[in-house]
Backbone bond lengths (Angstrom), bond angles and torsions (degrees), N, CA, C in turn:
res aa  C-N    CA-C-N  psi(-1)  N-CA   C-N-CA  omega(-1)  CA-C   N-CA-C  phi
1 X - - - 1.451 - - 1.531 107.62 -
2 X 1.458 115.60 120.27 1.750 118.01 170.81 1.627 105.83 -67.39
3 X 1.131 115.52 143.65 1.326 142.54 161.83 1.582 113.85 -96.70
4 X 1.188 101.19 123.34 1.670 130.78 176.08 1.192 127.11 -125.64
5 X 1.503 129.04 108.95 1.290 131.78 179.17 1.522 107.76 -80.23
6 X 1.140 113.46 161.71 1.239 119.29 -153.30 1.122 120.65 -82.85
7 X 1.504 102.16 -31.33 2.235 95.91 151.20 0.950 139.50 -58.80
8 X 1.840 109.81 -27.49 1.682 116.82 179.98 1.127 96.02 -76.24
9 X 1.565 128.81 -49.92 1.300 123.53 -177.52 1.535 139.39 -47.26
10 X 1.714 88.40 -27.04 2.036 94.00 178.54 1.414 92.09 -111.20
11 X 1.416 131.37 40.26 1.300 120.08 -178.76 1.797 90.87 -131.50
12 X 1.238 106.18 -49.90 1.946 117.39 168.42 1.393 118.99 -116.07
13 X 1.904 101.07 69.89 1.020 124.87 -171.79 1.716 109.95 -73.58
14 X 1.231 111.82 -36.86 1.217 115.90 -167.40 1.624 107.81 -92.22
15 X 1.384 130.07 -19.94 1.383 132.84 126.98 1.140 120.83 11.11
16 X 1.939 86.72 -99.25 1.101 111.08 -169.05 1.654 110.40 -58.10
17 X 1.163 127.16 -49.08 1.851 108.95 -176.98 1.347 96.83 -59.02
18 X 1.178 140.00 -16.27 1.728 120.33 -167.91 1.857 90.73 -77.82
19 X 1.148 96.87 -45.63 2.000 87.16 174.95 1.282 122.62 -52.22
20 X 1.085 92.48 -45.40 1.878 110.45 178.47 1.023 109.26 -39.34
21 X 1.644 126.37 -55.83 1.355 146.17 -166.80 1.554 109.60 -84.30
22 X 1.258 110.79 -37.91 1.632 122.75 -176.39 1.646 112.98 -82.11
23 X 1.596 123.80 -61.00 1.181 147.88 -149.49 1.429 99.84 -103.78
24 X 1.140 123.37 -29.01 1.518 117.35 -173.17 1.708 108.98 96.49
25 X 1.290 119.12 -162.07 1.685 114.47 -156.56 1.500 103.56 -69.30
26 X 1.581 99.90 150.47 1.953 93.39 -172.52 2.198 84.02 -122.31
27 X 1.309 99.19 150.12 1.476 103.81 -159.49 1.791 90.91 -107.71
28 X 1.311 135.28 130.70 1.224 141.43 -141.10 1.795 82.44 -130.82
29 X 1.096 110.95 131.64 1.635 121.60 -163.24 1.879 112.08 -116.88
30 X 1.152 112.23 118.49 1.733 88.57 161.59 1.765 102.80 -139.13
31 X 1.470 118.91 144.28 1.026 136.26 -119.66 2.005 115.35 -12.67
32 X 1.085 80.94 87.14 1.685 84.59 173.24 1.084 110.26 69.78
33 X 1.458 139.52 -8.93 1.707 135.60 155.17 1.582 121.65 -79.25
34 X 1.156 111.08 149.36 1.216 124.66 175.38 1.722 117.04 -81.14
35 X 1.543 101.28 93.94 2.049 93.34 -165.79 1.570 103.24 -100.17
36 X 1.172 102.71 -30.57 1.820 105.14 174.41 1.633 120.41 -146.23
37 X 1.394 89.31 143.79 1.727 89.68 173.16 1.566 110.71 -101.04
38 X 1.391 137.22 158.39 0.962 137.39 -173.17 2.091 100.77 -124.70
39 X 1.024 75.11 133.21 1.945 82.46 -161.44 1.804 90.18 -114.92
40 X 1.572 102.96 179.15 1.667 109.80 -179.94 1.649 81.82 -117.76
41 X 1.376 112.74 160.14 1.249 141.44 177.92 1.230 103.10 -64.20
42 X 1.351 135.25 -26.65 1.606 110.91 -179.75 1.365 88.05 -88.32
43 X 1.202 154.78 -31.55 1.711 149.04 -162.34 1.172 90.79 -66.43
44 X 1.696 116.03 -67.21 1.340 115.35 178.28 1.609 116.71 -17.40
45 X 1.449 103.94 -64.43 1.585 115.67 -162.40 1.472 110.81 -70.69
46 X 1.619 114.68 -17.74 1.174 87.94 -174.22 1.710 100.28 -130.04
47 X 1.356 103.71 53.17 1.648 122.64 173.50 1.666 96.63 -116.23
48 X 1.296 119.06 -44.46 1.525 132.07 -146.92 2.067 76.59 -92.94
49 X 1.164 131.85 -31.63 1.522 115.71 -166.61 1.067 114.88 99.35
50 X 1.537 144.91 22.95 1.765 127.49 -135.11 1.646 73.49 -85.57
51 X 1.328 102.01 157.02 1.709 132.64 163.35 1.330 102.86 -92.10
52 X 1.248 111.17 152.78 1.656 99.31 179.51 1.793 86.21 -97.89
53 X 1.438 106.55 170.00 1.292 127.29 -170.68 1.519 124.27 -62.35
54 X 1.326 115.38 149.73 1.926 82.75 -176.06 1.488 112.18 -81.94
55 X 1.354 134.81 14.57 1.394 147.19 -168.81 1.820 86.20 -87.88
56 X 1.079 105.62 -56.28 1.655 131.61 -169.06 2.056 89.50 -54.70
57 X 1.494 112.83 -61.11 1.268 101.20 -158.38 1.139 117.83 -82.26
58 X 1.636 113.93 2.96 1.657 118.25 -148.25 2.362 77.01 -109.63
59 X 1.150 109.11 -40.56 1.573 113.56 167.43 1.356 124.99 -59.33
60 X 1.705 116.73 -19.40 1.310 120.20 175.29 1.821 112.55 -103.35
61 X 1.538 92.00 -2.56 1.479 94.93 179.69 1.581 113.68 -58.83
62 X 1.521 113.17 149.74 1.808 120.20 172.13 1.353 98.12 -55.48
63 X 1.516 142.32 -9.90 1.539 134.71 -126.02 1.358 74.70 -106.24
64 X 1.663 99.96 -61.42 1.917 121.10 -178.13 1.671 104.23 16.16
65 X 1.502 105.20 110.54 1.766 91.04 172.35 0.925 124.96 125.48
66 X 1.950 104.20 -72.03 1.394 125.78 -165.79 1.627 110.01 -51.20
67 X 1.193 118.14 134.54 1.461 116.94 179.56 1.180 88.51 -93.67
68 X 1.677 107.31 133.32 1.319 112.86 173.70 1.690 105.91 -131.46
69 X 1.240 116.95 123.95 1.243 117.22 170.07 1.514 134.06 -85.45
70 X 1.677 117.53 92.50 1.179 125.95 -176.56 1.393 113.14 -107.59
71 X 1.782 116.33 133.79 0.957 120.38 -170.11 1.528 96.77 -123.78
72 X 1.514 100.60 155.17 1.968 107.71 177.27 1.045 101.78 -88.37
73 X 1.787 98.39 154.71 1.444 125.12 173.25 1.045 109.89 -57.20
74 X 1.293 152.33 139.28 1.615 145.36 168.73 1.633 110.73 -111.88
75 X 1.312 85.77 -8.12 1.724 97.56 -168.89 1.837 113.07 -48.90
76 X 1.340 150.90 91.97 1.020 147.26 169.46 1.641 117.24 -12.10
77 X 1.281 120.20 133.23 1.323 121.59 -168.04 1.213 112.05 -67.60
78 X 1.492 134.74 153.82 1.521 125.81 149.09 1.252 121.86 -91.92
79 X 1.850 81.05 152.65 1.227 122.92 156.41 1.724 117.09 -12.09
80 X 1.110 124.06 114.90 1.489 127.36 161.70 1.814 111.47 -146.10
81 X 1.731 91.44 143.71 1.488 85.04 -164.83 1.560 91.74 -114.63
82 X 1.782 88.93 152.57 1.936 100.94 -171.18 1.172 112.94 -114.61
């Protein structure tokens, strides 16, 4: 992991995300401590767990496609006594 103090870092900002993205996490420094790491967006995504969406899973489904013809019940509800 590169280490970046926090002037080089807001000074070779655009740098540093190319590492981020290239090199893996870049460690963001202020006086000699470690206060932030700077990660790439897919690390991000797949540290945090994201699920993909159900729009996403219902499009990757085997089902995907199939025209299916479903029609509603019309049938009048029952009777229940209170």
């Amino acid at each position: 992991m590169n280490h970046w103090q926090v002037q080089e870092a807001k000074a070779r900002f655009s740098e540093l995300l190319r590492h981020a993205a290239k090199d893996g996490p870049q460690a963001i420094t202020v006086r000699g401590q470690t206060t932030a790491v700077l990660v790439s967006k897919a690390e991000y995504e797949r540290l945090r767990g994201r699920k993909p969406s159900l729009v996403k899973l219902m499009h990757a489904s085997p089902l995907a496609g199939l025209d299916l013809k479903i029609e509603r019940d019309r049938s009048l509800p029952r009777d229940i006594d209170l």
